[in-house]
Every structure is written in structure tokens, then in C-alpha cells.
MARKOL-891747 format. One record per residue (C-alpha): z, x, y; residue in one letter. Coordinates in steps of 0.5 Angstrom, whole numbers. Layout:
# residues N
<node><c3>Z</c3><c1>X</c1><c2>Y</c2><res>A</res></node>
...
# end
This chain:
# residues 312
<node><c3>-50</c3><c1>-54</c1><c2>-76</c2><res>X</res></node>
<node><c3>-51</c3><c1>-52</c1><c2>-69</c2><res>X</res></node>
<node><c3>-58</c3><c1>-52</c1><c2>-67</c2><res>X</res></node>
<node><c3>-61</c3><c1>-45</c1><c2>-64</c2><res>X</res></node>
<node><c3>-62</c3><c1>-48</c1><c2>-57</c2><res>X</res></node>
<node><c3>-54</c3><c1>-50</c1><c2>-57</c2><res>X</res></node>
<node><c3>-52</c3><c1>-44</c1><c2>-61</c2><res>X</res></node>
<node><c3>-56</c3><c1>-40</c1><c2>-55</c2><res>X</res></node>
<node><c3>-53</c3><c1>-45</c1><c2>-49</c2><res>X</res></node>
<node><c3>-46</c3><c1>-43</c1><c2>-51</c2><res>X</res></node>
<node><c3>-47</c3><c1>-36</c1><c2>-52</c2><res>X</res></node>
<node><c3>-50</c3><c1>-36</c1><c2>-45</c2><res>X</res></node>
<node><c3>-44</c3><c1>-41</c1><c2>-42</c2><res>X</res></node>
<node><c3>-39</c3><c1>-36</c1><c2>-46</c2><res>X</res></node>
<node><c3>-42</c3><c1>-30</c1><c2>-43</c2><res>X</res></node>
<node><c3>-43</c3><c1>-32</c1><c2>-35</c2><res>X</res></node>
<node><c3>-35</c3><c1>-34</c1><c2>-36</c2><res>X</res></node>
<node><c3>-34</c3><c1>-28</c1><c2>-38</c2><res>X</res></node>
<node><c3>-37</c3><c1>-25</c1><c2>-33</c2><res>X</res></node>
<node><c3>-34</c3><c1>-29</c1><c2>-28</c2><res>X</res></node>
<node><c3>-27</c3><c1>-27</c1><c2>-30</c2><res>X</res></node>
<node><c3>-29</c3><c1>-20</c1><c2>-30</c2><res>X</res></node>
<node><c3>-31</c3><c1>-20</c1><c2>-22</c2><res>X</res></node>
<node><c3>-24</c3><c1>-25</c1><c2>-20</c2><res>X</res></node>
<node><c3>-20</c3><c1>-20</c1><c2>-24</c2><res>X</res></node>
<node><c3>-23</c3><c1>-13</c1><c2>-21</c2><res>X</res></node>
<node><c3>-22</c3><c1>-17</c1><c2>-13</c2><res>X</res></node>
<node><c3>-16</c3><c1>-20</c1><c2>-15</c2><res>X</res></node>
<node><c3>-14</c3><c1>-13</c1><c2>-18</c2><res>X</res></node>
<node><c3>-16</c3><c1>-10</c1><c2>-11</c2><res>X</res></node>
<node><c3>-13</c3><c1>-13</c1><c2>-7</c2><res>X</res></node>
<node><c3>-5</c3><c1>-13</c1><c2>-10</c2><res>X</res></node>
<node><c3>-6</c3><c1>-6</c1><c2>-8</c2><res>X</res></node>
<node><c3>-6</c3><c1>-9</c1><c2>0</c2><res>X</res></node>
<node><c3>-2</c3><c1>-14</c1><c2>3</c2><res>X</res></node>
<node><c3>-7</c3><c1>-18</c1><c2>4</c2><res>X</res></node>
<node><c3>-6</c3><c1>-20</c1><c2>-3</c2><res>X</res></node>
<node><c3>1</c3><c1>-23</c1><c2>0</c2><res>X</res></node>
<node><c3>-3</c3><c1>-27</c1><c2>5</c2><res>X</res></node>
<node><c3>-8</c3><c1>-30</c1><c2>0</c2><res>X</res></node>
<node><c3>-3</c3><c1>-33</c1><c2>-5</c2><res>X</res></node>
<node><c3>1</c3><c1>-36</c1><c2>1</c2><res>X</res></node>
<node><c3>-5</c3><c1>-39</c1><c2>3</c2><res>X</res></node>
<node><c3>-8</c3><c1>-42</c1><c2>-3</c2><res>X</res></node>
<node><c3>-1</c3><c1>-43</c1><c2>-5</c2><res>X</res></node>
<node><c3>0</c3><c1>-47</c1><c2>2</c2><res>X</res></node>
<node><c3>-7</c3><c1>-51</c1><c2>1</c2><res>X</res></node>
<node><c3>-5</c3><c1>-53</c1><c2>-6</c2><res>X</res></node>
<node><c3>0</c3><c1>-56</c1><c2>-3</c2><res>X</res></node>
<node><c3>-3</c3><c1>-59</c1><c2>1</c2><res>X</res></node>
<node><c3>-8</c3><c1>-62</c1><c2>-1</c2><res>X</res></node>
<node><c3>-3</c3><c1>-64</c1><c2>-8</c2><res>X</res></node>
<node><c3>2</c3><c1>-68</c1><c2>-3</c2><res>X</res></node>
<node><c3>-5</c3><c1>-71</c1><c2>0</c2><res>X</res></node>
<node><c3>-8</c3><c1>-74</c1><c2>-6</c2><res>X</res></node>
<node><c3>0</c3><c1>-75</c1><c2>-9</c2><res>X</res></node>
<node><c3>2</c3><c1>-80</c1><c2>-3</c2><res>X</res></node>
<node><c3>-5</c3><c1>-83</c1><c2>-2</c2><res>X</res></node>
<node><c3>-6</c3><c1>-79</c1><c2>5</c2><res>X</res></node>
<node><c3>-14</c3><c1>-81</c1><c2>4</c2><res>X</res></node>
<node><c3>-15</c3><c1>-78</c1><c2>12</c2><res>X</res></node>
<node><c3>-13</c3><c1>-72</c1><c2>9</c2><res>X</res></node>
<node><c3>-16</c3><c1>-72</c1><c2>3</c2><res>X</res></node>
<node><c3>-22</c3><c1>-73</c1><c2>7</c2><res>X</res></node>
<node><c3>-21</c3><c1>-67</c1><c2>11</c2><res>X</res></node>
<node><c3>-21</c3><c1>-63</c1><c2>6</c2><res>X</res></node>
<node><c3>-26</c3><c1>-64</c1><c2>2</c2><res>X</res></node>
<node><c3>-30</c3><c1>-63</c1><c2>8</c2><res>X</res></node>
<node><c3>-28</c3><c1>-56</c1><c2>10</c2><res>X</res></node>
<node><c3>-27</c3><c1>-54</c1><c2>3</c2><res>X</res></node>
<node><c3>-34</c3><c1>-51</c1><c2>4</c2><res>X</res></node>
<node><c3>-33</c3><c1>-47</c1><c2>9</c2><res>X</res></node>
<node><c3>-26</c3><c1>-44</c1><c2>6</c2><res>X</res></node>
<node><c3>-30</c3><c1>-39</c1><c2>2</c2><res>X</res></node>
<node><c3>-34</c3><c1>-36</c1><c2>8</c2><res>X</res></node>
<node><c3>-26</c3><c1>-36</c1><c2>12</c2><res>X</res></node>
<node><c3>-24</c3><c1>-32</c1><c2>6</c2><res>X</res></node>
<node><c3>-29</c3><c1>-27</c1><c2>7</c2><res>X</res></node>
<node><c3>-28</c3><c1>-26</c1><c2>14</c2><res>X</res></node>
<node><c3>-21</c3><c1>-25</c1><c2>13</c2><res>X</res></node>
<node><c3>-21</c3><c1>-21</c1><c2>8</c2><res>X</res></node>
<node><c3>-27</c3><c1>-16</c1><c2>10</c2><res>X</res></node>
<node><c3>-24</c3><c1>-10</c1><c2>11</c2><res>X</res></node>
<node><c3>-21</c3><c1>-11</c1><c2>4</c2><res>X</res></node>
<node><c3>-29</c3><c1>-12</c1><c2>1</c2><res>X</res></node>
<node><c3>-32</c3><c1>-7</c1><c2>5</c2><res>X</res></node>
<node><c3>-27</c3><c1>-2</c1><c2>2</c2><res>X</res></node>
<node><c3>-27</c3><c1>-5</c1><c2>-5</c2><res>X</res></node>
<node><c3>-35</c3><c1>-5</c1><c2>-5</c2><res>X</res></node>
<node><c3>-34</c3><c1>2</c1><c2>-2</c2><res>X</res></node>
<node><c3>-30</c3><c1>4</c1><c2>-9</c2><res>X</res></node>
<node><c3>-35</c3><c1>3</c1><c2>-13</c2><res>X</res></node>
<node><c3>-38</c3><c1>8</c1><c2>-17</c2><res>X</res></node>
<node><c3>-32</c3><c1>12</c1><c2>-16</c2><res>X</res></node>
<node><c3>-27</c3><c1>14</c1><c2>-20</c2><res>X</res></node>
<node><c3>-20</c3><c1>14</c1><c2>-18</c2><res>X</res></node>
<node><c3>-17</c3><c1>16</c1><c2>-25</c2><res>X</res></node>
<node><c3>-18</c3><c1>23</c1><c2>-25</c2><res>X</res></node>
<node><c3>-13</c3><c1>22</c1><c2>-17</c2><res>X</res></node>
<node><c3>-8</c3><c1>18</c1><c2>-20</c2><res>X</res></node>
<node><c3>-8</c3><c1>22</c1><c2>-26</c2><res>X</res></node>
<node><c3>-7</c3><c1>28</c1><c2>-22</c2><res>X</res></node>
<node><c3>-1</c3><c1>24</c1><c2>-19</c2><res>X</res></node>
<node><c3>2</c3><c1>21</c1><c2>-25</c2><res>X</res></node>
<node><c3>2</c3><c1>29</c1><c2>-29</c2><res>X</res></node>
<node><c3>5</c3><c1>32</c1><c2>-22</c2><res>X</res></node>
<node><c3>11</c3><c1>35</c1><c2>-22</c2><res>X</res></node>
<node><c3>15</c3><c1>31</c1><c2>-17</c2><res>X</res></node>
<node><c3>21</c3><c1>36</c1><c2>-16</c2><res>X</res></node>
<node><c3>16</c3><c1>41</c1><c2>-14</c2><res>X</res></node>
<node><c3>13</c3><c1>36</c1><c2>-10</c2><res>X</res></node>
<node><c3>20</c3><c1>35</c1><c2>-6</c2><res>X</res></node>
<node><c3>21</c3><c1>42</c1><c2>-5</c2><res>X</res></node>
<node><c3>14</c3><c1>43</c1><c2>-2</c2><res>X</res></node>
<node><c3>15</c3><c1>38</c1><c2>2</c2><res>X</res></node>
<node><c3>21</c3><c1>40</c1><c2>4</c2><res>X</res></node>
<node><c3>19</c3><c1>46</c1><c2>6</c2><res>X</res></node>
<node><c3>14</c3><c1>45</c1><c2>10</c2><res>X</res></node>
<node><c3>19</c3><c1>40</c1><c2>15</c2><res>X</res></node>
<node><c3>23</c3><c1>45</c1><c2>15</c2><res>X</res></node>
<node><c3>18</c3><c1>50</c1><c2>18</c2><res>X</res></node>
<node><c3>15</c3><c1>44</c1><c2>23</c2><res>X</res></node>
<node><c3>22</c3><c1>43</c1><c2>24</c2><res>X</res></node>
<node><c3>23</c3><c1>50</c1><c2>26</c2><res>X</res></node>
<node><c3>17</c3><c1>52</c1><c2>30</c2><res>X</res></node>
<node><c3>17</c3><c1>45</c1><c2>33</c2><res>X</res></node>
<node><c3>11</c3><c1>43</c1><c2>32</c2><res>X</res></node>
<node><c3>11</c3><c1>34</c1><c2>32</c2><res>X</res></node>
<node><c3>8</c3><c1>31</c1><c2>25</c2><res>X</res></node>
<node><c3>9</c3><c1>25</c1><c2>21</c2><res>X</res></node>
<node><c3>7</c3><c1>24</c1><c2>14</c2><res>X</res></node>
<node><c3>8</c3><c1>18</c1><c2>9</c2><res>X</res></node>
<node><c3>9</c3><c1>18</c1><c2>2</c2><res>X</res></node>
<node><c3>6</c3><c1>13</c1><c2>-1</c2><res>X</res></node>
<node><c3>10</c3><c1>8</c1><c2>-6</c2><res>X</res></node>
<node><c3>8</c3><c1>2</c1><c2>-10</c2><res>X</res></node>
<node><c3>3</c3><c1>-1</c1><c2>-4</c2><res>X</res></node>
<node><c3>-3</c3><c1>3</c1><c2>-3</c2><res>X</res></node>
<node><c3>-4</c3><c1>6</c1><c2>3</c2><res>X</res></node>
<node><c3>-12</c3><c1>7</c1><c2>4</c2><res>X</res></node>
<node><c3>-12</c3><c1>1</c1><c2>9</c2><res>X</res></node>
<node><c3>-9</c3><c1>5</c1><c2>14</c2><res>X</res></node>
<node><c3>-13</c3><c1>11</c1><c2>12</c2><res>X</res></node>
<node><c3>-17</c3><c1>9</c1><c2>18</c2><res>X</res></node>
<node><c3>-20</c3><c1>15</c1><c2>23</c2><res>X</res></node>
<node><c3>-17</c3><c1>19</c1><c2>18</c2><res>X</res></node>
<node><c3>-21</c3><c1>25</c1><c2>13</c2><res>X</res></node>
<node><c3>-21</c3><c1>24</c1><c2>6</c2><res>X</res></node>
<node><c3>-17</c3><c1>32</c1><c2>3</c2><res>X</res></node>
<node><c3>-15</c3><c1>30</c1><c2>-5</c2><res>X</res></node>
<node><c3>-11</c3><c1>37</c1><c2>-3</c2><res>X</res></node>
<node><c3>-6</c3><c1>39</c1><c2>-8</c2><res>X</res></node>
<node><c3>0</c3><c1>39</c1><c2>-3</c2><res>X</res></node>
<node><c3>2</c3><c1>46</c1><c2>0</c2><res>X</res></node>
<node><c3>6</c3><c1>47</c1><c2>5</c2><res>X</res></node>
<node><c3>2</c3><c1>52</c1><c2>9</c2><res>X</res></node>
<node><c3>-4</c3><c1>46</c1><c2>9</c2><res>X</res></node>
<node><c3>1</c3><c1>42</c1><c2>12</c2><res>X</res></node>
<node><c3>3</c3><c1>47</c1><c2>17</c2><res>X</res></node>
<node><c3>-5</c3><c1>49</c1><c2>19</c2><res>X</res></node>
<node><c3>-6</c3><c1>40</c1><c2>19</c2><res>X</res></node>
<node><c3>-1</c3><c1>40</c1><c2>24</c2><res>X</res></node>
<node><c3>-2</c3><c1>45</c1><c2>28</c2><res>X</res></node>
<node><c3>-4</c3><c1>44</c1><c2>35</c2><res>X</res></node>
<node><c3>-10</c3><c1>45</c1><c2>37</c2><res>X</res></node>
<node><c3>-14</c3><c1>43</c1><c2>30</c2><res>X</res></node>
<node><c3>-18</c3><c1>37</c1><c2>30</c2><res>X</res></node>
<node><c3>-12</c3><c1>33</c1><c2>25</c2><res>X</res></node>
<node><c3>-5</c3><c1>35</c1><c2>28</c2><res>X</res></node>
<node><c3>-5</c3><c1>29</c1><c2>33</c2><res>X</res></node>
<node><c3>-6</c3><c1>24</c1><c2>26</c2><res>X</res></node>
<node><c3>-2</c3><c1>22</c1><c2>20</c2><res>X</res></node>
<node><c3>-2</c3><c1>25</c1><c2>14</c2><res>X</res></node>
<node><c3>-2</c3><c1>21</c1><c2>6</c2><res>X</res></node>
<node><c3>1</c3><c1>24</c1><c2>1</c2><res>X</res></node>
<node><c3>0</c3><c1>20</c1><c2>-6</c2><res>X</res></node>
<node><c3>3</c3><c1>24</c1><c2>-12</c2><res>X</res></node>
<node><c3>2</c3><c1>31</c1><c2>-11</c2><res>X</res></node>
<node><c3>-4</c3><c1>31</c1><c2>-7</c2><res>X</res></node>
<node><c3>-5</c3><c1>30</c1><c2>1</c2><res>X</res></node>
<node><c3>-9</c3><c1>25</c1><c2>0</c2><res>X</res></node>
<node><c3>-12</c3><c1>23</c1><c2>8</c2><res>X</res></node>
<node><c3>-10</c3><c1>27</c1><c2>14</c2><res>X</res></node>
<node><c3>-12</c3><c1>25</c1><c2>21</c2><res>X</res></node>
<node><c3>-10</c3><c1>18</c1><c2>21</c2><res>X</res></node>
<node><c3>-8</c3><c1>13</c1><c2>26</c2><res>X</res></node>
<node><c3>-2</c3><c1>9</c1><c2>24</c2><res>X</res></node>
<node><c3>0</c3><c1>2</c1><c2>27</c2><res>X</res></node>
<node><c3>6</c3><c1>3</c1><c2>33</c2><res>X</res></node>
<node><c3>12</c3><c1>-1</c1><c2>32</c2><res>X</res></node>
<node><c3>14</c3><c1>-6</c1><c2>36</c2><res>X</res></node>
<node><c3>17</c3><c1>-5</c1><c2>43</c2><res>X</res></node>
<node><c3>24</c3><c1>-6</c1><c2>44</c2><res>X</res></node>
<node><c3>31</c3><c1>-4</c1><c2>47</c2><res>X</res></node>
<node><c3>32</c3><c1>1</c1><c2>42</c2><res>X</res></node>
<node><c3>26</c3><c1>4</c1><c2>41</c2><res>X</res></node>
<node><c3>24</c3><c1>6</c1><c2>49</c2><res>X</res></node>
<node><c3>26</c3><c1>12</c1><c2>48</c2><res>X</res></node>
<node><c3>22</c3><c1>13</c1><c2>41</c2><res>X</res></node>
<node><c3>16</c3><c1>18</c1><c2>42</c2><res>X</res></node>
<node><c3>8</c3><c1>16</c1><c2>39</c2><res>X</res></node>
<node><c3>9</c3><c1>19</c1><c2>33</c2><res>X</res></node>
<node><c3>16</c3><c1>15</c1><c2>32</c2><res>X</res></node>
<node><c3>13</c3><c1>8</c1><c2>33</c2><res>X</res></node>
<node><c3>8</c3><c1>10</c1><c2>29</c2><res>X</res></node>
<node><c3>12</c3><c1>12</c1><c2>23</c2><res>X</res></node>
<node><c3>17</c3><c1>5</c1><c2>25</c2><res>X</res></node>
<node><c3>10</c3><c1>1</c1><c2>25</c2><res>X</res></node>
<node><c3>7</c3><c1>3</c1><c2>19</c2><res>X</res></node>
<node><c3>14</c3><c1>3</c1><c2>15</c2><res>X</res></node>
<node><c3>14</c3><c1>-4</c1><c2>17</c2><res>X</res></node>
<node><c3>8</c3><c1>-7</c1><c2>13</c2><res>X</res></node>
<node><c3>9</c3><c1>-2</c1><c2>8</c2><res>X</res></node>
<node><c3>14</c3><c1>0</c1><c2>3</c2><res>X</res></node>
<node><c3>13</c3><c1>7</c1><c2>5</c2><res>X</res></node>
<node><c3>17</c3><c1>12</c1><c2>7</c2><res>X</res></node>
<node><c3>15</c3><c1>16</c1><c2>13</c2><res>X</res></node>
<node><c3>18</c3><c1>23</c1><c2>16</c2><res>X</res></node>
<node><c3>17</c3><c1>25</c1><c2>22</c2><res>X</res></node>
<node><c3>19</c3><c1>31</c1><c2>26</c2><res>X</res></node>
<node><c3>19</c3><c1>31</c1><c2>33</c2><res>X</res></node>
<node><c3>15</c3><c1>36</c1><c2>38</c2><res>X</res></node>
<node><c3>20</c3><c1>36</c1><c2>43</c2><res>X</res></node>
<node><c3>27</c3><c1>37</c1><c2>39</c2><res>X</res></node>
<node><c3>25</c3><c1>40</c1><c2>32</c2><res>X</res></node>
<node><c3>30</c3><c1>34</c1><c2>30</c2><res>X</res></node>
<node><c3>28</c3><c1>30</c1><c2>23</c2><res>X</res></node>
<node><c3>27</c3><c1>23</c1><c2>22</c2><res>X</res></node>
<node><c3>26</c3><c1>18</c1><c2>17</c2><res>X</res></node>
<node><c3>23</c3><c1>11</c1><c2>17</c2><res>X</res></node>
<node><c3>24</c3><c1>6</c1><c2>11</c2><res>X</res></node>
<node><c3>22</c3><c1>-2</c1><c2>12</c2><res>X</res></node>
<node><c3>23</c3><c1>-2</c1><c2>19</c2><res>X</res></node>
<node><c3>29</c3><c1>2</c1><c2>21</c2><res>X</res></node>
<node><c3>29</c3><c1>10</c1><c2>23</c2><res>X</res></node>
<node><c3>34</c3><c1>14</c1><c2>21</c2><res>X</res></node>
<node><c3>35</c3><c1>21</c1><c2>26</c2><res>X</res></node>
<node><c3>37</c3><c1>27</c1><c2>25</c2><res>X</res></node>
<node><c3>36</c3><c1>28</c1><c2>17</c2><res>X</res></node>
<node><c3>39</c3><c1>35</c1><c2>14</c2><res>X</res></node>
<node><c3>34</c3><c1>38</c1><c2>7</c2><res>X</res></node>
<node><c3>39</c3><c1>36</c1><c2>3</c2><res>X</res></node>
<node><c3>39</c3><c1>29</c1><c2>4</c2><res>X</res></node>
<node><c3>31</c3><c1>29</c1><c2>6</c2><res>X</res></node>
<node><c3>31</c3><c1>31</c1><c2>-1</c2><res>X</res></node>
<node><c3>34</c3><c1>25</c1><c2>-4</c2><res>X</res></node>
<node><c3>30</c3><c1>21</c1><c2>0</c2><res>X</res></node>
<node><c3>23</c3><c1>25</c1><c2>-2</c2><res>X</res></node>
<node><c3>25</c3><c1>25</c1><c2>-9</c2><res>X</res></node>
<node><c3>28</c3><c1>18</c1><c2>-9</c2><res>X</res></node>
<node><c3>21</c3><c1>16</c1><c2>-6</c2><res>X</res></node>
<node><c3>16</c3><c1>20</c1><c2>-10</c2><res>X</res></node>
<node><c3>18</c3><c1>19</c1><c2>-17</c2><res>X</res></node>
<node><c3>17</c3><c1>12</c1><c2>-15</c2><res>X</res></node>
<node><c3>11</c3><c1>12</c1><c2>-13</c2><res>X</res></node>
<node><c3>9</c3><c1>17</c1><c2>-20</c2><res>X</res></node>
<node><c3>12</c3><c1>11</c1><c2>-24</c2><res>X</res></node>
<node><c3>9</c3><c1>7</c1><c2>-21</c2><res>X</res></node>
<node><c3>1</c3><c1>10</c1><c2>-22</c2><res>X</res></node>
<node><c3>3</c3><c1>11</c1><c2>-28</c2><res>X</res></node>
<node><c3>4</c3><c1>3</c1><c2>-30</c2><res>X</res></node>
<node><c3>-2</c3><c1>2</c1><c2>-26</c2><res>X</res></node>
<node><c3>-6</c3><c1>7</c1><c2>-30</c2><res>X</res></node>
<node><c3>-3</c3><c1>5</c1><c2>-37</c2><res>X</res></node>
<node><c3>-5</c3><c1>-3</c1><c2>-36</c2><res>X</res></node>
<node><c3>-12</c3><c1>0</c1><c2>-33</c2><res>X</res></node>
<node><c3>-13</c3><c1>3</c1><c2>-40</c2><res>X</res></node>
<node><c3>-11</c3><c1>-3</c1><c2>-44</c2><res>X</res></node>
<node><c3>-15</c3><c1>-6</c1><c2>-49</c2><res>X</res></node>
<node><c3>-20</c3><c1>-9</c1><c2>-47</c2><res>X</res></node>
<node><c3>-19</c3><c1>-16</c1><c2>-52</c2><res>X</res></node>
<node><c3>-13</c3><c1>-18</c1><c2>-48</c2><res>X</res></node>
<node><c3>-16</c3><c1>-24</c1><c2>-44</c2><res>X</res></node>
<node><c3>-17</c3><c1>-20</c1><c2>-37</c2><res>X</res></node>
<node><c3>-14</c3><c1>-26</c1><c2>-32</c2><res>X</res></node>
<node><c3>-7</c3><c1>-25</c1><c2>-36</c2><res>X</res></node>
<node><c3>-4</c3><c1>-19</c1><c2>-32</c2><res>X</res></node>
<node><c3>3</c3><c1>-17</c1><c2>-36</c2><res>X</res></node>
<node><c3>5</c3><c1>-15</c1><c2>-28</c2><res>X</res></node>
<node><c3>8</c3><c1>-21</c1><c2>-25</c2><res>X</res></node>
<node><c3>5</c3><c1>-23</c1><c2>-18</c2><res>X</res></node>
<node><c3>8</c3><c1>-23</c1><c2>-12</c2><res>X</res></node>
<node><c3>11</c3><c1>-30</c1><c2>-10</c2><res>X</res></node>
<node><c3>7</c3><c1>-33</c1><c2>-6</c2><res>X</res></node>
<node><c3>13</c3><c1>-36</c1><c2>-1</c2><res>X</res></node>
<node><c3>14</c3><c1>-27</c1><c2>1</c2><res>X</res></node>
<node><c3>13</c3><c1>-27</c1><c2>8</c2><res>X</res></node>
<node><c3>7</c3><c1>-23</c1><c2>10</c2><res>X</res></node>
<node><c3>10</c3><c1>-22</c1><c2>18</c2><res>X</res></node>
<node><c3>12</c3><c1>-14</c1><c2>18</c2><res>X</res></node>
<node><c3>19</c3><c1>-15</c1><c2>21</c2><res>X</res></node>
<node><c3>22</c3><c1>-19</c1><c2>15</c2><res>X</res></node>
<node><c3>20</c3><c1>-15</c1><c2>10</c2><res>X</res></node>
<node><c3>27</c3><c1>-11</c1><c2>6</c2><res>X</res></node>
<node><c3>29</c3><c1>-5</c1><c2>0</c2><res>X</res></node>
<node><c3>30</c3><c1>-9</c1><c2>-5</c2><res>X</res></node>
<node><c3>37</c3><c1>-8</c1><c2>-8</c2><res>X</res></node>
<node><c3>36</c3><c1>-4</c1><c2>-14</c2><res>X</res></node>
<node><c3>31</c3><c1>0</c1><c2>-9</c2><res>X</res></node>
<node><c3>33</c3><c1>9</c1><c2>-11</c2><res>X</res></node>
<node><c3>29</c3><c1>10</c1><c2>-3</c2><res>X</res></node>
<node><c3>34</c3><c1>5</c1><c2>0</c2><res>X</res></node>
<node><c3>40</c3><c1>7</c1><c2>-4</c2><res>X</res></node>
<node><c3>38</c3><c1>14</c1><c2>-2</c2><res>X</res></node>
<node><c3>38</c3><c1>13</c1><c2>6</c2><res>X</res></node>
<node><c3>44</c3><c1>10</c1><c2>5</c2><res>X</res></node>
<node><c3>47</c3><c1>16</c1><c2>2</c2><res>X</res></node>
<node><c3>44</c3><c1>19</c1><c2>9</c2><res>X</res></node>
<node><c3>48</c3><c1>14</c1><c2>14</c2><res>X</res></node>
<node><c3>55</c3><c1>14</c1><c2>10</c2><res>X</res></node>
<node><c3>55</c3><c1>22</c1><c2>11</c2><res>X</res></node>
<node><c3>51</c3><c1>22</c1><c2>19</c2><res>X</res></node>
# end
């Protein structure tokens, strides 16, 4: 029979292991919302390999180096990562459920016509604006600069947000479901190339952002009026309502779908074992490097716009 002192040391072991896992699952949960996600897989993955190969092939000076800089691997993992912490830290305290359950219960076709709507009525008074529809990968790292709204989505909101002279017309504006959720953002510019002199700030922006995430980001030009789309780095002019349409719905019914499944694994129960996530994680070979990213091909977004250029 375990003693009282054996019995208290595995309870005690138990509990701190189990708190361990917690914390690991809420960071690593945290951060599959981000890119950084990718990037911290292709690391550990490539310093296990490493390291592996070292001790496997008998590579003694390697393996030594290692051991040496292993203490400091956790301190460059906070400095790489510390926009992502200071957000996540931030986030605590703070319920994000009643968001993304307003999201999920959205009526995406009411959604789509609303947005529709108001480009065409940015379209028709030529006024310049660019707004990104969130999908699967969130887009709070890039709420920077912004102003946090959670406003239902209307047409006569977005067409005050973007009218010269306001303190947000020059930002970007992120929807999430059926909510605007930030408006005022800066969006990082895509890079320069001989196809794209000619592109204006917000086109570059839209190209940018469309690049690192798999957003679909519309913009309306000041100059023109003309509607465009960017979607995984590739700009796509002179966008009728029909086919925005298309590709507004295509975009936001994943982005529901997709809030609804985290939702659903958020509220499992709580005796599933924490760091056995029924999502498979990304595959730790997928390139972080914005230029390489690509629609998958089942993707409805891809699809959508390619309906777009087969009738241009």
C-alpha cells in the first residue's frame, strides 16, 4: 500500500504535469491562429533533424554545439515570437466566444449582399477602400494601428469608415463573419515588381496582405471606381457584383465554417487529453515565405476567381 507521502508526491507530479499541458495547449492553440505557427514547426522540426542526424552519425562537435546553445533556444523563441505572447497575454481575461459565436449564427448571405452593396456604392462615388475578409487564419497580427469596432456589418458603417476626411478612411477595414471587426489597419505592401509599378497604396496593400494570409481582400480604387480582388498574391481587376458576390460567399461561408469547428473543438469535453488535437497540424515542410503560398485545390475562394478570369 502506497504510503501518504508517495500518494501526495504523485498527486503532486500529476497535477504540475497537468498544468504543464494546459499552458503548452493554450500557447500552441494561440498560435496555429498565426503564421508563426508555421514557422515555429519548421524550426523545431529542422533542429530535431539536426540534432538527430548529429547523435545518429556520431557528429560529436555538433552535438556539442547544441548542447551548448540549447539554453538559449527558449529566450530566441521569445523574442521571435513577441508580438504573438504580448497578443495572447493581452487576450487573457477576455472572452472571444460571444465574437465568433455571432460569426458562426451570421447569415452569410445577408453578409455577402451587404458587402456587396456598400463596394458598389464605394465604386460608384469613387471613394478608395480595402477591406479583407478573414478565413481560416486570423487576422489580428495585422489589426496593428487599427481600432477595434465588433460592429455588425452595414453598408452605411463602411461607407462613413471610408469617407474622406475621417479619422479611418486611409486603413484597412477586417471583417470576421458578420462583423466589422477592426477598421483603420495598416496592411503590409506587396513587393514591387514590373507588373505592379502601376498599382496604387491600397493595391499593394491588398497584394501584401493577400500574400501571407489566406484572406480575400477587396479593394476599390479613388481614381477609377474599378473593383478589384487579391486572393494568395495575384490581384484580379475589373471585378463585376455577380462575380464578387461568388467570391464573397465562397470566402465567408469558410470563414463561418471554419469558426465553427474551432468553436466546436473549444467546447469538447474536458477529459480529452489536451495535446491530442483531432486538427492535424500543418506540416512542418510548408514554407512560411509569402511568395510560395497557393489555393489549394479544393479551395471554393480559388475556384470562385477562377470563374472570374474565364469570363473577363
Amino acid at each position: 500500500m502506497l504510503s501518504f507521502e508517495t500518494l501526495k508526491a504523485l498527486v503532486r507530479g500529476g497535477c504540475q504535469i497537468a498544468i504543464l499541458a494546459f499552458l503548452l495547449y493554450c500557447v500552441l492553440k494561440f498560435l496555429r491562429r498565426t503564421r508563426a505557427y508555421r514557422i515555429l514547426a519548421g524550426v523545431v522540426a529542422v533542429l530535431f533533424a539536426l540534432y538527430g542526424g548529429a547523435r545518429i552519425f556520431g557528429f560529436d562537435e555538433l552535438g556539442w554545439l547544441f548542447e551548448q546553445i540549447a539554453p538559449a533556444i527558449p529566450v530566441a523563441f521569445i523574442v521571435l515570437f513577441q508580438p504573438e505572447l504580448r497578443r495572447m497575454f493581452a487576450e487573457i481575461g477576455t472572452s472571444r466566444r460571444g465574437t465568433r459565436g455571432a460569426a458562426g449564427q451570421s447569415d452569410a448571405a445577408g453578409v455577402v449582399s451587404t458587402l456587396v452593396d456598400a463596394v458598389g456604392a464605394l465604386a460608384q462615388k469613387r471613394i478608395g477602400a480595402i477591406l479583407a475578409i478573414e478565413r481560416e487564419e486570423s487576422l489580428e497580427p495585422f489589426s496593428t494601428g487599427g481600432r477595434r469596432l465588433d460592429a455588425p456589418v452595414n453598408a452605411e458603417l463602411l461607407l462613413t469608415i471610408f469617407y474622406p476626411g475621417t479619422s479611418l478612411h486611409d486603413g484597412g477595414v477586417i471583417l470576421r463573419g458578420g462583423t466589422i471587426a477592426w477598421a483603420g489597419c495598416v496592411f503590409p505592401l506587396g513587393a514591387v515588381d514590373e507588373d505592379r509599378r502601376a498599382f496604387g497604396t491600397r493595391h499593394r496593400a491588398a497584394i501584401g496582405l493577400s500574400e501571407r494570409t489566406d484572406a480575400l481582400v477587396v479593394v476599390v480604387s479613388e481614381e477609377t471606381g474599378t473593383v478589384s480582388i487579391a486572393y494568395h498574391g495575384e490581384l484580379v481587376r475589373g471585378v463585376n457584383a455577380l462575380s464578387l458576390a461568388d467570391a464573397l460567399r465562397a470566402s465567408v461561408e469558410a470563414g463561418v465554417a471554419a469558426r465553427a469547428e474551432a468553436a466546436a473543438a473549444a467546447a469538447a469535453p474536458a477529459a480529452e487529453t489536451p495535446l491530442e488535437s483531432p486538427e492535424p497540424a500543418p506540416a512542418p515542410a510548408a514554407a512560411p515565405a509569402p511568395a510560395e503560398t497557393a489555393p489549394a485545390a479544393d479551395d471554393p475562394v480559388a475556384r470562385a476567381i477562377g470563374r472570374i478570369k474565364e469570363g473577363a
